[in-house]
Each structure stands twice: as C-alpha cells, then as structure tokens.
N, C-alpha and C positions, 0 to 999 in steps of 0.2 A: 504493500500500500504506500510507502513512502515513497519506494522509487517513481511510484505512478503519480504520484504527489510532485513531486519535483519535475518529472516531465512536462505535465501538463501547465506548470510557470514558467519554465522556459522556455515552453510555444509560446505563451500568451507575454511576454516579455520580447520575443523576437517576433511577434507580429507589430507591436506598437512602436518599431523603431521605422518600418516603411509610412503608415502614415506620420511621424513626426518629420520624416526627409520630406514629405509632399505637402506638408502644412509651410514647411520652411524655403523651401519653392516658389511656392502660391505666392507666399509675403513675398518675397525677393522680385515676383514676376509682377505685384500689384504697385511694386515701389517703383520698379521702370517704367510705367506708363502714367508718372508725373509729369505733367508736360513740361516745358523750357518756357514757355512764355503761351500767352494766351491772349485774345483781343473778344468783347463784349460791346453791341449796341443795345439802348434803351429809352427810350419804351420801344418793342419789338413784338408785334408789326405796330407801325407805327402810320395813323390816318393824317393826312395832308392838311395844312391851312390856307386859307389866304393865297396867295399868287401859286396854289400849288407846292407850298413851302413842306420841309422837314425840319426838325431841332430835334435833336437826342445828342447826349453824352457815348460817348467812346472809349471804353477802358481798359490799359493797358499793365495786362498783369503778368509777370514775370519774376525768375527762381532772384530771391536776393542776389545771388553770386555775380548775377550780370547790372548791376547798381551802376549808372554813372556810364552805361552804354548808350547810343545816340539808339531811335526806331523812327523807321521812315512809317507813316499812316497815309492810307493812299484807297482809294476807288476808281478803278479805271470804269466800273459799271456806271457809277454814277457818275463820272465825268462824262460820259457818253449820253447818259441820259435825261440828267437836271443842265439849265440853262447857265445855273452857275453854283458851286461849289466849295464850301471852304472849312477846312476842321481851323478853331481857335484854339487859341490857349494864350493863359495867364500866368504861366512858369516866368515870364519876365516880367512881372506886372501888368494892372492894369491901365489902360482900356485890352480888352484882349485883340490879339495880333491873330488872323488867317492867313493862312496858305494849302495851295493843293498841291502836290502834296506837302504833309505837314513832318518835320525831323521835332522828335522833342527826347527829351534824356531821362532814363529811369532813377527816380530817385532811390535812395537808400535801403526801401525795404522791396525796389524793383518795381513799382509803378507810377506811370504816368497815365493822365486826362487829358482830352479836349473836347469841343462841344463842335458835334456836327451841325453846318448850315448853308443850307440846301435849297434852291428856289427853284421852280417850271420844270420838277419832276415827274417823270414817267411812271405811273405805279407799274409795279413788278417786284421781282427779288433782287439784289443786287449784294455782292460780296466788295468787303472790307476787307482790307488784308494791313498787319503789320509787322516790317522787318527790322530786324536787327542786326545793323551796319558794320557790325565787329564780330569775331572770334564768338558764338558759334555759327551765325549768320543764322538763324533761326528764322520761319517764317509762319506766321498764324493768321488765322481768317475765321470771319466769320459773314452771315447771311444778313439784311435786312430786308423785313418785309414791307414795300409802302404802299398803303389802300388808298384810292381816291378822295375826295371830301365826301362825307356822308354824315348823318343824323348822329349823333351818336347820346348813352345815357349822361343825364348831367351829373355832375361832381367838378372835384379838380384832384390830381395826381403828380405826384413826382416821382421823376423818375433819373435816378431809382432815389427809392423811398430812404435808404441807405448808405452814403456818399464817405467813403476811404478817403481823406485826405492825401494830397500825392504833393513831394515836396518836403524836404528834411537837410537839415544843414545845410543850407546852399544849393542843394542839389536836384534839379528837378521843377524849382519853385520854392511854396516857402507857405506848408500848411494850406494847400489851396482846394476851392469847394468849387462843383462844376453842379450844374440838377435844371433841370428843365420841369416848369410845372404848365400844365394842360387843363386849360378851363375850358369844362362843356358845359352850354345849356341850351335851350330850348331855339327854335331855327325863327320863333318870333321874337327876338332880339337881333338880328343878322342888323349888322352894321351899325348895334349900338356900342356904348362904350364900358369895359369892364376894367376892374380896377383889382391889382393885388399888391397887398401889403404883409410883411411881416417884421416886424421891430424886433423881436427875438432874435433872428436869426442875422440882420442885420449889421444889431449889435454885437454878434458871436464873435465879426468880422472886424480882429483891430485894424490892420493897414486899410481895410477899405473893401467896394463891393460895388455891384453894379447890374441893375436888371435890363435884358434887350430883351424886346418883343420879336414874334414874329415878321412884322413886320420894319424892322432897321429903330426904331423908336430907344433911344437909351436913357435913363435914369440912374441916378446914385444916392437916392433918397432911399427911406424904406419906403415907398410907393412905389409902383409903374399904371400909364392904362397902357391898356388896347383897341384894335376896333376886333367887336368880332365879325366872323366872316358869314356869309349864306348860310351856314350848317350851325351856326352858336358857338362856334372854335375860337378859341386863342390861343396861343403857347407864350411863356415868357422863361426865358433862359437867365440863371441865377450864377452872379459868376461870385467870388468871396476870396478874398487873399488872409493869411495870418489869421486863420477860424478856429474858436475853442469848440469843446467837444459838445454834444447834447442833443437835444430836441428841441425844435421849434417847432411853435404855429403858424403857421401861412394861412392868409382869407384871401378868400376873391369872391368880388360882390358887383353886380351888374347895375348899371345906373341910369337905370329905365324901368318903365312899366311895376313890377310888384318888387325889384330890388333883391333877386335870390342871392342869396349866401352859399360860397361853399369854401370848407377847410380842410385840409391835409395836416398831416405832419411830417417833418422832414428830419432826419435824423446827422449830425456829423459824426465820423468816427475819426479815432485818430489813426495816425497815419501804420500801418504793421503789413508783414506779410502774408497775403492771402491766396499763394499755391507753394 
C-alpha cells in the first residue's frame, strides 16, 4: 500500500509541472502583445456640425521608454476628403498652433494630444495613423467614423469624459487638457445661440485656457457661444494649459425659446502611464 501511495504522488506531482510551463507561456505570450505605442479618436463615430465640421481629441499613447521621441499625426483619408484639415496643439502654449500633418513629442510618461479640426467633410471611415520618427519607428492607426448632420438626443458630452494630462517637465507641454464638448438639442432652435460655461474647470487652468467653437469663434473667459446648426448641434473644443486635477461642471444653456439646460462632467487626471 505504500508503495502504491507514493506512486500515485509522483504522477500527480509530475502532471502539475506541464501545466505550470503552459501557465508561464501564456503570461510570457500575453506580455508581448503590449503594444509600443497606440493612437485613439473621440467621440467615435462622431456626427458633423455646421459647415460639415468635425472636432475630436487625438491620443497618443505610448511605452514610457520612448518619452521625449518626436510622432508625426497624419490623415491622408481625410486630407482627401475634408476641405481642410488641421490636428492642434498646445505643447507650446497657447493660442493653439495646427498643422497637417502635425510632429509633436511624447512627454515623460509617453503621451501626447491634439485636437482634430476638420471642415467640408465627407462622411465615411477614415484612418489616423501615428509614427514615431526615431528608433523603433513604430506605427499605429486607428478608424474614424463620420455620420452626416442629423437629429440627434439632447444633452451635452465630453469627450472623452476623462482627459490624461500630456506634458511633464518640459517635455511635451506643460500639464495640458484637450476635450471637446457637444451640445444637442432640439432642431427648433437651428440657428439660435447656445452658450457654455464652466468656472470650475477654468479655474483648474493656472497658465490659462481657451474655448473654440465649431465654428472659428475663440474665447478665454469661462464663457463661449455658439450658433447652433439645422440639426441643434454645436461643438466647443476646450483647450487648458498648467491644469490641477478633478472634476468639473460644465453647463450649456440655449438662449431662446424655453432656455434648456444641459450639464456634463468632465474629469482631469494627472498626467501617468496608460499602456
């Protein structure tokens, strides 16, 4: 009986050593499919304003190691298919500065923003792609979707709701907030004037801050308007330099007819690595 005792553990001892080689595999094979760098639009699909416009945020997220490497940001879809095209940024302060394509530097924990803007666009899909112009030459892409002008429910949103500060020591910028918020309401308001404010979030912003509408319209108050369009649309793109962390409130309120309210929250985080 003993001997049969100790056989039957030293099966059961030598079968648990192949699954532990295949557990320690798996990890090994789920660690290499970390990406090197990664690029995101948002809001995604994303419905048209006013002259046919888009505004969404661009983010560009990559392994800390490559910190302080240049990334070309580029669309040849939509160069081909909006009238005119420009990714911003605020890395060297504001007012923000466009270009197509746009070169901008990973800061410290390997990400950079800018804020797509986009006029007499084609709806379809269209790929974003960002490279990275040094040692590993890395290249990522990704889809946007853009739907024509249409009715859509009211509220207001940002996007994203979320916002990684990009900018650390010098490098990159300097604690910098990008967000686009989207006011819908009702298509019996087309061409009146809607207004968005938030003082919170403003004030987050020590160096300074600045709201553009869809439509080319800039402010550095915590106000903006806009007009809205056919469909109840507006967009207003939120740029913020030197941002402490938190949440704010944002209102947008239409200044006509019954005077609808709507509010979001928008969140800063600080700036860390998120791949």
């Amino acid at each position: 009986m003993k001997i049969s005792i100790r056989l039957v553990a030293v099966a059961a001892a030598a079968m648990i050593v192949p699954f532990a080689g295949i557990a320690t595999a798996a990890s090994a094979g789920a660690a290499s499919l970390t990406p090197t760098i990664t690029v995101s639009v948002t809001p995604n699909p994303i419905v048209e304003v006013g002259d046919s416009a888009v505004n969404a945020v661009v983010q560009v997220e990559a392994l800390p190691a490559l910190a302080g490497a240049s990334v070309n940001i580029s669309s040849i879809d939509l160069t081909n298919t909006c009238t005119s095209v420009a990714f911003n940024s605020i890395a060297g302060g504001l007012p923000p500065t466009g270009s197509n394509p746009a070169s901008v530097v990973l800061d410290s924990e390997g990400n950079a923003t800018v804020e797509l803007d986009a006029a007499g666009c084609v709806p379809g899909t269209d790929v974003i792609e960002a490279d990275v112009l040094t040692v590993p030459y890395k290249t990522a892409t990704t889809t946007l979707t853009i739907k024509g002008p249409v009715d859509t429910p009211p509220g207001l949103t940002a996007s994203p709701s979320k916002e990684v500060e990009t900018g650390t020591s010098g490098v990159g910028g300097d604690s910098d907030v990008y967000a686009v918020f989207t006011v819908e309401t009702s298509s019996v308001y087309a061409e009146q004037t809607v207004e968005i404010q938030s003082s919170e979030l403003v004030d987050r912003c020590g160096v300074g801050s600045e709201w553009v509408t869809n439509d080319g319209v800039y402010s550095d108050s915590a106000t903006a308007l806009a007009v809205l369009d056919d469909n109840g649309n507006a967009t207003f793109t939120f740029y913020g330099v030197s941002c402490a962390t938190g949440k704010s409130t944002v209102l947008a309120e239409v200044e006509a007819g019954l005077h609808p309210k709507y509010t979001t929250t928008f969140k800063v985080k600080s700036p860390r690595s998120t791949i």
